[in-house]
N, C-alpha and C positions, 0 to 999 in steps of 0.2 A: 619145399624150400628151394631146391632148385629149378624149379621153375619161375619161382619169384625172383630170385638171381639173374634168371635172365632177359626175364622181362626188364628188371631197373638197369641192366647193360644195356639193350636195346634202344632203352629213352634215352642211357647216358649218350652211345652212340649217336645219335641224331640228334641230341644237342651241341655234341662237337662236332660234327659235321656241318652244324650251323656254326659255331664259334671258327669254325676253320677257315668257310665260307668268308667270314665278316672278316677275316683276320687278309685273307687275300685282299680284299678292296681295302681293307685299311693299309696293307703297305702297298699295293698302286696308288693307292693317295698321297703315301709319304714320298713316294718317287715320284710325282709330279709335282709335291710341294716343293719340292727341293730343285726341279729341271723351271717350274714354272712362276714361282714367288718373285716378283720384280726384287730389283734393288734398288735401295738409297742412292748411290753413285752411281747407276748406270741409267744415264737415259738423256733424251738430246734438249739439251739446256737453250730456254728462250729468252730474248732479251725483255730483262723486266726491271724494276725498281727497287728499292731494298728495304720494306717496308720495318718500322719500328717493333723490334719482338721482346715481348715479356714473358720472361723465363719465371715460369710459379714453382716454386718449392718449398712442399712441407715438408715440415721434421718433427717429429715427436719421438725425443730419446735414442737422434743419432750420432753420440759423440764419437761412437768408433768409424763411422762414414763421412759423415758431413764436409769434412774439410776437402778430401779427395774429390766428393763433389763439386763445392766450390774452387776447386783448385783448375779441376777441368773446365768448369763451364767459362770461368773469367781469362783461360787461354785463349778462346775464338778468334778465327780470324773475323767474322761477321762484325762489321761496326757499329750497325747503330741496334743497340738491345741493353737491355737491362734487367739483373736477376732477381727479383723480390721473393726473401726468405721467408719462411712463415716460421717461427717458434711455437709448434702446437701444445702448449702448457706441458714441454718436457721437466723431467723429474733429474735429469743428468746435466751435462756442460753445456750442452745442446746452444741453449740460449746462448753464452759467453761466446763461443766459439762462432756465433754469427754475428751478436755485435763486434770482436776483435775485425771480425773481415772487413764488414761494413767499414769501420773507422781506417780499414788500408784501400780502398775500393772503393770508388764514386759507381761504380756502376749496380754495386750491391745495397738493396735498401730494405735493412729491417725490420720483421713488422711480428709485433708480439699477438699473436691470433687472443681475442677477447673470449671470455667463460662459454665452451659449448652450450647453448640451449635443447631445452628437449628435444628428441625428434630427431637431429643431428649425428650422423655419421662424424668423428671426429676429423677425418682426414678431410670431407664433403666441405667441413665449415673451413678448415684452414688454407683450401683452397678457393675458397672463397671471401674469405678474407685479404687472398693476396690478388685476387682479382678487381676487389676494390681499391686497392694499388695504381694498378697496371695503367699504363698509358699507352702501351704499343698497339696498332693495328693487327697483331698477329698473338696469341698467347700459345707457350710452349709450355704444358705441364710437363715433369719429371719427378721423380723421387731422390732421396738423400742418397739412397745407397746406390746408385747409378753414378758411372765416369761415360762422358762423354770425348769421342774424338775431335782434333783442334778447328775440323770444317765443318762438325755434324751441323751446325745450325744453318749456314750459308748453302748447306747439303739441304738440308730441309725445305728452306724458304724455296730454292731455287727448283726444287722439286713438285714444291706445294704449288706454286705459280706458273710452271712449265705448263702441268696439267690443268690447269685453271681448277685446284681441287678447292674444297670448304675445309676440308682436313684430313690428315696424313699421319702414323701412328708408326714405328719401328718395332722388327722384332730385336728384343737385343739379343746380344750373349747372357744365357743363365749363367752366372754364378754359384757354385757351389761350393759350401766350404767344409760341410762335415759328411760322413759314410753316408748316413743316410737319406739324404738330399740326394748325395749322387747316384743312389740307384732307384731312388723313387722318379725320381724326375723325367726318367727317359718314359717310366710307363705312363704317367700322367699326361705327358706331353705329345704320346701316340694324337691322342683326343685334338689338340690343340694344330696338328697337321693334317687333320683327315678333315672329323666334322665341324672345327671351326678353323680352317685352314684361310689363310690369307687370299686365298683363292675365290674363295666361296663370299668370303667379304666383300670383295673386289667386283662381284658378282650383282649387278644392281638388280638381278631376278632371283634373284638369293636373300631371305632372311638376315642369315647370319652378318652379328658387326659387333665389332666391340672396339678400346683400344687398351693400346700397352701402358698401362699408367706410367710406365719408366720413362716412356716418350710418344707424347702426342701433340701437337701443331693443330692449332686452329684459329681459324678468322674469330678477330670478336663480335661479326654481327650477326656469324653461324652461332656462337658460341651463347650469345643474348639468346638468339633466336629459339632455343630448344631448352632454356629458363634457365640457362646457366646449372653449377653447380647445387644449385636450390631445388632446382627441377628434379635430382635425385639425392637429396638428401637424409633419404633413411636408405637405401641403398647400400649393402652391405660389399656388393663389387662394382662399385661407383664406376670405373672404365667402360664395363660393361654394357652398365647401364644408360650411359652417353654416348656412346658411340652407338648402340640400340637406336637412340633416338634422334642423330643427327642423322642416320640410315634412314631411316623413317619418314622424317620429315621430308625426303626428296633431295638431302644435300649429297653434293659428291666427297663421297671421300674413297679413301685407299692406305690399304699396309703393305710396306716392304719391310726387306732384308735389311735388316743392319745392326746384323751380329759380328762383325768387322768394325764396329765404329764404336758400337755404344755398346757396356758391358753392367747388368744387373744384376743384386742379389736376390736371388729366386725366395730360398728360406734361408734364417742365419743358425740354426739350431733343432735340433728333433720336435723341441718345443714348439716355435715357430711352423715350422713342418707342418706337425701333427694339426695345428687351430687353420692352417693353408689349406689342407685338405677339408675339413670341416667346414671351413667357410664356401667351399666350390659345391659342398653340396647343399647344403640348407636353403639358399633362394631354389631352387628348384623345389626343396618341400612344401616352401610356403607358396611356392605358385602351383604346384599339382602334388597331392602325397601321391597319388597314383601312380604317377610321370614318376617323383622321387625315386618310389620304392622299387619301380620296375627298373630304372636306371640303374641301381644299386646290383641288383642280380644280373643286369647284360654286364657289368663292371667284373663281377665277381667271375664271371665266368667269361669273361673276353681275356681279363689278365692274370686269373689264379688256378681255378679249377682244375684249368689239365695237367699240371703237375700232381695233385695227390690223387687224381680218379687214375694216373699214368703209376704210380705206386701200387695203388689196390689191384688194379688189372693183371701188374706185371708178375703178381703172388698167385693168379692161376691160369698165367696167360695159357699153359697147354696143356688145360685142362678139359675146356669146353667152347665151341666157337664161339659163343658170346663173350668172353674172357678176351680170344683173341682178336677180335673184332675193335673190343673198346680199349684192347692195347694199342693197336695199329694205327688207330682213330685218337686215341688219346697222346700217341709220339708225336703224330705230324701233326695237332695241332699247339703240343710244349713248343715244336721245333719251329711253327709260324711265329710265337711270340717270342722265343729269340732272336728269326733274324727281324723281326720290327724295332726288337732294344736296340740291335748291333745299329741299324739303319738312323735309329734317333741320334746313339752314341756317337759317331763316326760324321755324319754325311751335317745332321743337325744341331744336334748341342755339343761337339765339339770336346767330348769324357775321354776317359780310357774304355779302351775295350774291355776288362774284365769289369768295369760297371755296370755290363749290361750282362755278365754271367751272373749275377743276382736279382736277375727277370723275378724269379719265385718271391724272392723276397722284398720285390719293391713292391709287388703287384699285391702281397699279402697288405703290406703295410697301406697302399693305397685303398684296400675295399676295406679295413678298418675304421681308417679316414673318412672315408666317406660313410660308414657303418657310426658312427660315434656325431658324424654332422645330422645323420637322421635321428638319433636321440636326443640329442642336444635339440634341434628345430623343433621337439613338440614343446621343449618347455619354453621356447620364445625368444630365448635367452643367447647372447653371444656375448663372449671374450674376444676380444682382440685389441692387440696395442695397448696391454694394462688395462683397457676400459670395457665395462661391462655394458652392453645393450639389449634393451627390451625391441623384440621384433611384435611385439604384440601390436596386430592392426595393421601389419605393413606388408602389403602384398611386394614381394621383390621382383622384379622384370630384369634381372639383368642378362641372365642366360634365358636362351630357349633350347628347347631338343625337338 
């Protein structure tokens, strides 16, 4: 028996060792996302034109947000633009509260999104709908629950055309509004500064691209060009999956900082949360279960693990040197995933500091999330936004790993 003991120390050992390893390059990552990620406002502005921008906005069932949205975007100083709202066959005020706008606001034009057809991501079609709208030379998607600053857009344009880019995407402020949001978020969001870092976007020898649905800017002839909103249509992280393909295609694009300007609700409730996390892993099953499943245990064990194999250990740490080997090995690697929360907490998302002393518990709650997205993906099936959809047949591209 104890030699079996310590044999399963040994492995445990040198897979923290490896988790410690990965845990080093993930916060050098997070330090250089942070010294290295451009900004929105900072960069040397060229003399260009003020080309017409159509601000797209769905909404489906946001009457606790939507006004604050529109209340920001119709501040701008940018002049020549126009916001076309999408009513995505909400259940709430949603609808009223954008025709009231409309009727105080020439620049606000209402458009009731028509019955989702099969096949149809519902957000996919209601943006799409208001792109059939749109008359500007430039389209800015955003979301309901997003405020923007009074220059983001003339920030944007002036930014998009500085660099002669195809399209430009912001990070914003997450928002958080309840406990557990704020302490899942810093460890989710490791991921989102390392392996899909702004950096590595920005990288045209780099795969990785996506954008921030809350804010993204593009030309409409890139935006034609890569079949529109149609072109990922069953696409379950639609940003994703666009910004995948305008990558792709050869166009230029780029993300900056602009969690100073523009501020988003990440999740509104555990509920919401818990379907967030679920949805970030399921296109990955339907694109590889292999890929999926392995994801799932580097997860498990980059964000949870060393905390309870650091309990077990510590019950015979001076007993036997395997014991204290995989105590030693199992401290410093709890202690790498704290300071990467403190570093999320503080440097990037902008939290308190004791929301990152519930690292254990966000990371518990994340490999659930993602544990409940891999059973969910065999049956086909997803929830989200009230609406159910069938993934049956639909290969998802939005992430790669």
């Amino acid at each position: 028996m104890e030699l079996i003991l310590d044999v399963l120390n040994y492995i445990l050992v040198a897979i923290l060792i490896g988790v410690s390893t990965a845990w080093a390059f993930l916060i050098k990552s997070m330090i250089n996302s942070v010294r290295l990620t451009p900004y929105l406002d900072k960069f040397e502005k060229k003399e260009h034109v003020n080309p017409k921008v159509s601000v797209i906005l769905p909404a489906r069932n946001e009457e606790e947000f939507i006004g604050k949205c529109l209340d920001s975007l119709i501040d701008q100083d940018y002049k020549n633009y126009e916001i076309i709202v999408i009513d995505d066959s909400s259940e709430d005020g949603t609808g009223k509260i954008i025709s009231e706008y409309a009727k105080k606001n020439s620049k606000i034009i209402s458009v009731v999104a028509q019955i989702k057809p099969d096949g149809w991501m519902g957000k996919n079609w209601a943006c799409m709908q208001g792109y059939k709208k749109a008359t500007g030379e430039l389209l800015l998607f955003t979301d309901a629950d997003t405020k923007h600053s009074q220059n983001v857009i003339s920030l944007a344009v002036s930014h998009l055309l500085s660099f002669n880019l195809d399209a430009l995407s912001a990070i914003p402020k997450m928002k958080t509004l309840d406990f557990w949001t704020r302490i899942t978020l810093p460890m989710i969001s490791t991921f989102l500064h390392t392996r899909f870092s702004a950096i590595r976007v920005n990288d045209p020898s780099k795969k990785t691209a996506y954008f921030f649905g809350s804010f993204f800017i593009i030309k409409q002839k890139t935006y034609e060009s890569v079949g529109t909103h149609e072109g990922v249509k069953h696409e379950i992280i639609e940003d994703g999956a666009l910004g995948k393909k305008v990558k792709e295609s050869g166009h230029k694009m780029k993300i900056v900082r602009g969690d100073h300007l523009i501020e988003a609700v990440w999740a509104r409730d555990k509920s919401t949360l818990w379907n967030a996390l679920k949805r970030l892993m399921i296109p990955l099953y339907l694109q590889s279960q292999k890929i999926a499943i392995g994801s799932f245990f580097a997860v498990l064990f980059l964000l949870f693990m060393p905390f309870p194999i650091l309990a077990y250990s510590a019950l015979w740490a001076l007993e036997t040197t395997s014991f204290s080997m995989l105590f030693i090995v199992s401290f410093f690697a709890s202690m790498m995933i704290y300071i990467g929360a403190i570093i999320e907490v503080k440097k990037l998302l902008q939290l308190r500091l004791i929301d990152a002393l519930f690292a254990p518990l966000g990371g518990l709650v994340v490999v659930l999330g993602f544990l409940s997205g891999l059973v969910n993906a065999k049956s086909s099936t997803v929830f989200w936004r009230g609406r159910k959809y069938s993934m049956k047949d639909h290969v998802q591209n939005s992430i790669n790993v």
